[in-house]
NUZANU-302409 format. One record per residue: residue in one letter; x, y, z of N, C-alpha, C, O in turn. Coordinates in pm, whole numbers, plus 50000, padded with zeros to 5 digits. Example, Ala and Ser with C-alpha at 12.3 -4.5 7.8 and 13.67 -1.06 7.14 Angstrom:
<pts>
A513194943150780512304955050780513204967050780514244966850846 S512854977550708513674989450714512905000350787513415011450804 
</pts>
This chain:
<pts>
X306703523649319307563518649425308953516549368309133511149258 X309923520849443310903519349377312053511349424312273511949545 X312723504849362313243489349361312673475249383311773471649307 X313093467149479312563452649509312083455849647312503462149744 X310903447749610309883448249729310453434349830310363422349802 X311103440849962311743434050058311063432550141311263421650196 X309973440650204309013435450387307803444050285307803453350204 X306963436150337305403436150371304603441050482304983434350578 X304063445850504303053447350634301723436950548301603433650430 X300653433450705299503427250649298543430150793298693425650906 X297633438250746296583439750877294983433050853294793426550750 X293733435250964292713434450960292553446351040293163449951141 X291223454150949290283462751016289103461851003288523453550933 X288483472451084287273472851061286453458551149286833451251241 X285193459351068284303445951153285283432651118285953433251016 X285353423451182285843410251149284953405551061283833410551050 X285473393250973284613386150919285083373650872286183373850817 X284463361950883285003346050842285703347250723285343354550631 X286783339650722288053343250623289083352050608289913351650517 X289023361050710290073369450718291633362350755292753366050721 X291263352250828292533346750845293083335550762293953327750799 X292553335750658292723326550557293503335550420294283332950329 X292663349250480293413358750338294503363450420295423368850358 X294633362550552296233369950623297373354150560298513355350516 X296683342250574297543331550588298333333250408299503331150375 X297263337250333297663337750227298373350550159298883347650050 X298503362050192299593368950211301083366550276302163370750233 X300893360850362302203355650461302803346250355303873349350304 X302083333050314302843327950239303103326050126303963318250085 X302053336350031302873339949895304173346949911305173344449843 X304093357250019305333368450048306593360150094307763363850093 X305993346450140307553338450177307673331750028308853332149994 X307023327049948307353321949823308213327549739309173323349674 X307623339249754308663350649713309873357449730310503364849654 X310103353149854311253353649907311263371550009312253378650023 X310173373750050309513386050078309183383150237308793372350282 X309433395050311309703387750490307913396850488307553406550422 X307213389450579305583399550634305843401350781306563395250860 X305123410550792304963417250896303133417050960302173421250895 X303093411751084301923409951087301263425251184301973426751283 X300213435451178300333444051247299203439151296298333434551222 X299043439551462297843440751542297183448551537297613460051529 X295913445851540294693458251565294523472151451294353484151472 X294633465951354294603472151204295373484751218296593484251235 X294603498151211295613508851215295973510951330297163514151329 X295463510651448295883517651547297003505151573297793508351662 X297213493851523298653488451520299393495451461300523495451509 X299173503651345300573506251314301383521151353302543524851336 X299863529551426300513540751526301113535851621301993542751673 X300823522651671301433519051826302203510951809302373502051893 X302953511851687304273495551668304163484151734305013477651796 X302653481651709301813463951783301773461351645300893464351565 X303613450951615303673439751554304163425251569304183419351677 X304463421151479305213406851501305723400451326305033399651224 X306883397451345307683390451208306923381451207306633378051321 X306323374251110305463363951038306313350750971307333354050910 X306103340450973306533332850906305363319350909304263319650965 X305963307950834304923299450825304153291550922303393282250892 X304473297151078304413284151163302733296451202301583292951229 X303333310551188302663322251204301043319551163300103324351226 X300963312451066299583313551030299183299950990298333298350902 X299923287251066299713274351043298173273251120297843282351196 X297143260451093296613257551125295283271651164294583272751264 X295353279251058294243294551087293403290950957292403298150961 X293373285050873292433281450785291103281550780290333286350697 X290893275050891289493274850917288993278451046287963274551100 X290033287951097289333296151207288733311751153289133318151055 X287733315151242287033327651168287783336751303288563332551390 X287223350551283287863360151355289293364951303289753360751197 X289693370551353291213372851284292583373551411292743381651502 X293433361251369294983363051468295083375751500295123380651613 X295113382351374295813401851392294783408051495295053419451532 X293913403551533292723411851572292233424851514292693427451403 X291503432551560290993446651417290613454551550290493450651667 X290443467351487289903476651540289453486251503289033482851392 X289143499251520288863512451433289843520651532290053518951652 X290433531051435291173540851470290723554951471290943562451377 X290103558451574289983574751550290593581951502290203589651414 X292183580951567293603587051546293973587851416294553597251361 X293573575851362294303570951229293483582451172294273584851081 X292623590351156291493595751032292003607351048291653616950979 X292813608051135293333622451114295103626951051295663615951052 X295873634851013297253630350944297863629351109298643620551145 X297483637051172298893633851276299183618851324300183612851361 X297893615851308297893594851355298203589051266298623577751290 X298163595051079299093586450982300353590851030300953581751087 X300973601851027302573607351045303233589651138304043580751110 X302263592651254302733582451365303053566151276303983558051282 X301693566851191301573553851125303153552351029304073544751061 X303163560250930304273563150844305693563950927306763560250878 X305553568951053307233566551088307013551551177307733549751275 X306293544151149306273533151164306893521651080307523511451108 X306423527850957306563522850816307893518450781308393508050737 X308383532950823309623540550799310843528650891311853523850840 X310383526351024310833521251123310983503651055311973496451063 X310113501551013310183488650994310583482150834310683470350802 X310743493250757311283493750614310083484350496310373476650405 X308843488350539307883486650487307813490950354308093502850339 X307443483150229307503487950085306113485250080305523489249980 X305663480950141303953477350123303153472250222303783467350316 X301843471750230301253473150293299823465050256299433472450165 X299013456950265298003445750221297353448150366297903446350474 X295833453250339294653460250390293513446950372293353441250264 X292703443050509292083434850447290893437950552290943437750675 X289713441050459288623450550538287533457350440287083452650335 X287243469250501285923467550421286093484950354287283488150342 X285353492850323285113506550227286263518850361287153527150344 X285623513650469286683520650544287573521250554288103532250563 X288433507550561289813500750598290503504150439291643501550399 X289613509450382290303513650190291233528750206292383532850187 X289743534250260289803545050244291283555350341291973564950305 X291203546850476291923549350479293553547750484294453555450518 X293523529750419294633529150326295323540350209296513543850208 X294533543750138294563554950045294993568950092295803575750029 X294363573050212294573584150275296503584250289297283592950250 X296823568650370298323568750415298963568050286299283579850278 X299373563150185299473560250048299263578050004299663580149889 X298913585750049298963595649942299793605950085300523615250051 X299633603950194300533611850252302083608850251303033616250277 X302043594950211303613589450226304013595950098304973603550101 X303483594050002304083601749836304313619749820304843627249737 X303523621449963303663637749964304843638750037305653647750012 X305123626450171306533631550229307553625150163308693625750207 X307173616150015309063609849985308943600250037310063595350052 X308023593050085308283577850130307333569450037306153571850010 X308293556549986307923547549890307183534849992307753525850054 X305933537449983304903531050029304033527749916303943536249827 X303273515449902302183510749866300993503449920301313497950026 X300153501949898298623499649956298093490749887297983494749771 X297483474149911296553466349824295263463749939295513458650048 X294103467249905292903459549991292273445349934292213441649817 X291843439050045291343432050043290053430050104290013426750223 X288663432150019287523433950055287113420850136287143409350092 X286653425950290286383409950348285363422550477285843430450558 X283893419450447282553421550524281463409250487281283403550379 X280963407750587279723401150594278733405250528277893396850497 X278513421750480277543423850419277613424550245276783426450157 X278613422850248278893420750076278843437249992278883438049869 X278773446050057278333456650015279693470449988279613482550012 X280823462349932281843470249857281383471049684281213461949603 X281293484649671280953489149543281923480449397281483477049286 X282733479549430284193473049306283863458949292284003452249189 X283533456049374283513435149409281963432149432281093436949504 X282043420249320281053411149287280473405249511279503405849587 X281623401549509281673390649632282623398149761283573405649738 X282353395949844283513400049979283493386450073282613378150092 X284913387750126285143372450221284123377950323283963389550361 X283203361950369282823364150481281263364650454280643363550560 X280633365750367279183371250317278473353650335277533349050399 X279593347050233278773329650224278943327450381277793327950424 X279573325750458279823314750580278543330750686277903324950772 X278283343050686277463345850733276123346550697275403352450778 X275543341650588274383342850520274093322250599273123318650665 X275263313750560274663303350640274753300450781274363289950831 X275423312550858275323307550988273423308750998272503300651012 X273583326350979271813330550987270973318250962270303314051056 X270923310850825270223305750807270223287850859269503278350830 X270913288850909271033277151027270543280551157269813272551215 X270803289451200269663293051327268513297751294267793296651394 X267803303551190266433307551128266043292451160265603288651269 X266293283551038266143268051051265633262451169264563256551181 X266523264851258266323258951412264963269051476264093264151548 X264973279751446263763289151482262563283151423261563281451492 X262603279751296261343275251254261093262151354260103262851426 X262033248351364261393238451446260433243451524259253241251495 X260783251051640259833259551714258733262251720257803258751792 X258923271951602257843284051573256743280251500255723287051490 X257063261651412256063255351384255233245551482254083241751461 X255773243451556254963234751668254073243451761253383238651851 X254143256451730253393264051830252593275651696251813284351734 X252913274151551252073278851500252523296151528251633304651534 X253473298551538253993314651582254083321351432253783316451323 X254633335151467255573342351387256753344351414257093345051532 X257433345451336259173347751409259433359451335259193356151219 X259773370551335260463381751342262443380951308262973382151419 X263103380051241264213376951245265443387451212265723389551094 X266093393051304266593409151243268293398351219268783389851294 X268823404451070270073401651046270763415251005270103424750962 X272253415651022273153422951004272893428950849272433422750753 X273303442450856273213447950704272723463550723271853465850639 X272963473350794272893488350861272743493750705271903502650688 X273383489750608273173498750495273033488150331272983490750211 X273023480750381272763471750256272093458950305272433452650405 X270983455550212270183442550251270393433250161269373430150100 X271723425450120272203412750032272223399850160271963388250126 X272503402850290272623393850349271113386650364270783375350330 X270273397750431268893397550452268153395050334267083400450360 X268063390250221267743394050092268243376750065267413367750053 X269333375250062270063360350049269413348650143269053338150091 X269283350850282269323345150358267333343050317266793334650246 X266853351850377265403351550302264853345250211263853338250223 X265563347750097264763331350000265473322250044264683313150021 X266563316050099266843303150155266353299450245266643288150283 X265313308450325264833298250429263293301850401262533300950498 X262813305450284261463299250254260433314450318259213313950332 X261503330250358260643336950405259043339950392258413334750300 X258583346050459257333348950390257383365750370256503371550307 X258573373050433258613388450428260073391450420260683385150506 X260683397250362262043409250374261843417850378261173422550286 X262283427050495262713439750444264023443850445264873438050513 X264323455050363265773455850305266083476450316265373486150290 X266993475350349266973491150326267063498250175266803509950147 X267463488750096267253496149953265783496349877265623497949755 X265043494949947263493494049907262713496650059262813488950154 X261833510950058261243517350122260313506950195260743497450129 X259743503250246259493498350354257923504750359257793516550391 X256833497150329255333493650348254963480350369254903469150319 X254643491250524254043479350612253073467550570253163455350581 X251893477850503250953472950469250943458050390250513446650404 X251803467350286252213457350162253023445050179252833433550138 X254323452150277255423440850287255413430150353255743418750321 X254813436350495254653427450622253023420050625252853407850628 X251923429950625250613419250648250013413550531249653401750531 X249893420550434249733413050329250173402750289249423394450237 X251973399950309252253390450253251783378350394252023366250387 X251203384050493251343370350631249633366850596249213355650625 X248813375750542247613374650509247563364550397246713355950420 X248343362650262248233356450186248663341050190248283331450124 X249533342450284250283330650357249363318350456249483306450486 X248513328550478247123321150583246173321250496245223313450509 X246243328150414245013317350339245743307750245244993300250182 X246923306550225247143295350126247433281050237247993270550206 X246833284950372246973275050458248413272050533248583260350566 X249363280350561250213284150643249593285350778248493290650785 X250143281150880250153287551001251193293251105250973296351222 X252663294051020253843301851086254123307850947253853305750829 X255203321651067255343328450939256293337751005256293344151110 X257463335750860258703342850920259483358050859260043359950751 X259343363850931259893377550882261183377850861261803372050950 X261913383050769263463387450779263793402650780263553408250674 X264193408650859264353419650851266493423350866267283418250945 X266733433550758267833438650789268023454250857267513464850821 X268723452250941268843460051063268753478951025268363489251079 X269443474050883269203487250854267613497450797267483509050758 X266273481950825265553484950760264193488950845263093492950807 X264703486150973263793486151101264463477451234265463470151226 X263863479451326263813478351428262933458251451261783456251490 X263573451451426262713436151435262133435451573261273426851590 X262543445351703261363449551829260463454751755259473447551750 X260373463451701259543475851649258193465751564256973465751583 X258983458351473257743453551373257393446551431256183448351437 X257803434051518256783426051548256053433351653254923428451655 X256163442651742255053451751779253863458951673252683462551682 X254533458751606253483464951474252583452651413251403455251390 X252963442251390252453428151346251953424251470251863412251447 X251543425651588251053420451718249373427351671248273422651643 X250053442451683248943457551672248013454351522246803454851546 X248223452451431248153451351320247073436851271245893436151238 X247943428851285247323414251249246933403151351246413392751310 X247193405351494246523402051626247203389051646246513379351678 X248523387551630249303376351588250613379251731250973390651760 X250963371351778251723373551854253633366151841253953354551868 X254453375551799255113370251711256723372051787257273382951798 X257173361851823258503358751850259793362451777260193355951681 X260643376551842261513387051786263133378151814263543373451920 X263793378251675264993374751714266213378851662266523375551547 X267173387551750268623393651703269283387851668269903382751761 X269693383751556270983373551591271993379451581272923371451567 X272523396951580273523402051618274803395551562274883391451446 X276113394851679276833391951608277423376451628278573373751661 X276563368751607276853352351560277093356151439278223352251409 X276813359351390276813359351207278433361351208279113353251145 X279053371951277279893373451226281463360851234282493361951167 X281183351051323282043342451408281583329951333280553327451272 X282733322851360282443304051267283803303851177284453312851124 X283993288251182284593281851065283993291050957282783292850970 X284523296850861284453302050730283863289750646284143278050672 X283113293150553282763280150436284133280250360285143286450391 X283903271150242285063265150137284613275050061285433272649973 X283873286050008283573295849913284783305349959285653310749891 X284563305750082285503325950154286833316650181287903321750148 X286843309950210288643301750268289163301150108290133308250083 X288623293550003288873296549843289063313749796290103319249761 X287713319649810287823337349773289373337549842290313333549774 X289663343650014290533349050022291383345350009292293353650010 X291673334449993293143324749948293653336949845294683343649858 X292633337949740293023341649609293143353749597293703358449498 X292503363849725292683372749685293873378049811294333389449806 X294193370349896295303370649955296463372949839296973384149835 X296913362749744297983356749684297933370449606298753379149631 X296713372449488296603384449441297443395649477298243402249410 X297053396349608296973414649675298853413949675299493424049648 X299503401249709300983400149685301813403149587302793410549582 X301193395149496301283397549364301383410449291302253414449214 X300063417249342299933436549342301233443549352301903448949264 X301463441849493302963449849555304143447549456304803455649391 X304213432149467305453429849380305453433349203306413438149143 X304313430149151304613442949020304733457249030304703465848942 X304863458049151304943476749175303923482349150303933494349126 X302483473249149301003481049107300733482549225300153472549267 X300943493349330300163494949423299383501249472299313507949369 X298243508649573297283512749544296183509149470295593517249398 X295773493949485295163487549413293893481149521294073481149643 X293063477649480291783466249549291853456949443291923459249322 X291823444249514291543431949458290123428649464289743424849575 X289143429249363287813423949363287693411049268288643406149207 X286243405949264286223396649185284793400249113283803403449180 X284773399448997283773406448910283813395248740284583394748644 X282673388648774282143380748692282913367548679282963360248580 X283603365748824284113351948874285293353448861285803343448911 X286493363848802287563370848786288153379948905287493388348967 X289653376348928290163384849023290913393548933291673390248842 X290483408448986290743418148935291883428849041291523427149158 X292643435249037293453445649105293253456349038294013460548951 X292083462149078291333476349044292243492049118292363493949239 X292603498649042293053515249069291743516849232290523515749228 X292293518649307292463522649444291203533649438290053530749473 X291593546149390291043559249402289513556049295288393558849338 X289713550549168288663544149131287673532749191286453533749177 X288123524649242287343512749292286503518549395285323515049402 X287163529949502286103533149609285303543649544284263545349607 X285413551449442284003554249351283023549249295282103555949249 X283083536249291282283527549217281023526649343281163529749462 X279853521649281278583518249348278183502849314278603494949229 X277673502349366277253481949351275763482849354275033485849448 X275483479549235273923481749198273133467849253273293455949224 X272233474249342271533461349410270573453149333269693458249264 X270773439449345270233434349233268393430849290268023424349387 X267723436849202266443435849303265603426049206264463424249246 X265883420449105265663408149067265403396249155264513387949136 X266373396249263266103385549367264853388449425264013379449436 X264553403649475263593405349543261903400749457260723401849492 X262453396649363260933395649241261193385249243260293381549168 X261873373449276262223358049330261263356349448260153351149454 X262113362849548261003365749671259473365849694258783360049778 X259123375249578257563379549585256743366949541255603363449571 X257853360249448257313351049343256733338849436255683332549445 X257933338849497257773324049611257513319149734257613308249790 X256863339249781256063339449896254593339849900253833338549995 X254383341849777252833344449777252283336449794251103339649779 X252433321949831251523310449844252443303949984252803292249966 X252733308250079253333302750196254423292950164254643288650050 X254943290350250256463284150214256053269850187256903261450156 
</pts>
């Protein structure tokens, strides 16, 4: 980047998630510390094809701390994935004398940060790119942690909680499908905190036999009489199994979505702390002229990882927990 970094852009894309507006609040006002004007863009990219912005200042993101969802609102851009919807994006850029740009979202909202970042260097325009990993499912390859994972792992398990009151006075099964289409850390987390008696996860194949009746079989004889499934969405159908556990074990078992509550709430003090820091970070990025960077946190460390590297990386699922699981279901909760 070349000279002093004078305006900022700062978006949300992709899925929302608790803390996003805690990591926008904290971009806005490192960039005023700095003496650096932000730019807030609506509706992630397809804000910045459609010049849906607004000048930022401190009153801008007063009192958003502990609201979840995001001021900027988010969206997905079809347009954007293609160059003619960056061109649009870039003479946006151009329009508003943008030296940078702070991405706060998930493997998508990277990627195609990176995409604009390498078309702007092909046309001569001094643009830079920092992400900020913030999903509920925790499942960015570079980062230990993503905003949004703690405050949705305890909403789940505050309504599981309230499911069990229930489901023990009537001696049921509960069936419980949580968010996670391609990774099971939420479902996996949430599961040993509320004492499951089953997970399933999409990174481990899925037997029925084994996963689901066996473990509700071992559970009734250690003198259990409820019994709660966790399933992540990406791993089945939570209609599907407890039809299979009805068919199966002659048990009649109460199915529950909890969709997208998970994603909405006051943020915990873990993700309002994370994105603080990795807000301030991702500022920090631009203004050493390191840009094209992701901010992760890896072994309790905030890191500003090479861009084109970080979305190569894989995040090895730790299935240690799942041998936690086995350990502490086999005798009913």
């Amino acid at each position: 980047m070349d000279g002093k970094v004078k305006r900022i852009g700062v978006l949300t894309s992709g899925g929302d998630a608790p803390g996003m507006n805690a990591a926008v609040r904290a971009v806005v006002r490192t960039a005023m510390s700095r003496n650096v004007e932000c730019v807030g863009i609506r509706r992630g990219w397809n804000g910045l094809i459609n010049s849906d912005f607004l000048l930022m200042n401190a009153s801008s993101v007063s009192h958003t701390i502990d609201r979840g969802g995001t001021v900027l609102y988010t969206a997905r851009s079809e347009e954007f994935m293609h160059p003619e919807g960056r061109d649009r994006a870039l003479a946006t850029c151009k329009l508003l004398g943008l030296d940078g740009i702070v991405a706060i979202g998930g493997d998508g909202t990277f990627r195609g940060a990176l995409a604009l970042a390498r078309q702007a260097e092909e046309q001569g325009v001094n643009l830079r790119v920092v992400g900020v990993p913030a999903t509920i499912d925790n499942d960015i390859g570079c980062s230990h942690y993503t905003i949004g994972f703690d405050t949705a792992c305890n909403t789940a398990i505050e309504c599981i909680d309230k499911l069990r009151d229930t489901m023990q006075s009537h001696e049921r099964c509960s069936v419980v499908e949580v968010m996670g289409r391609r990774a099971g850390y939420l479902a996996l987390y949430v599961g040993i905190s509320v004492g499951a008696t089953a997970v399933l996860i999409p990174e481990r194949e899925v037997d029925f036999e084994r996963d689901v009746v066996d473990k509700i079989r071992q559970a009734r004889l250690a003198g259990s009489t409820h019994y709660m499934v966790v399933v992540a969405e990406g791993a089945g159908s939570a209609i599907e199994i407890g039809k299979r556990i009805h068919e199966e074990v002659g048990i009649d078992p109460r199915v529950t979505v909890l969709g997208h509550i998970q994603r909405g709430g006051s943020p915990t003090a873990r993700d309002r702390e994370t994105a603080s820091r990795m807000g301030y970070e991702a500022v920090i990025a631009l203004l050493d002229m390191d840009g094209n960077r992701i901010i992760g946190t890896r072994d309790g460390h905030m890191l500003a990882m090479d861009m084109e590297e970080a979305l190569a990386m894989t995040k090895q699922f730790q299935m240690d927990r799942y041998q936690v699981l086995e350990a502490l279901s086999t005798t009913g909760r």
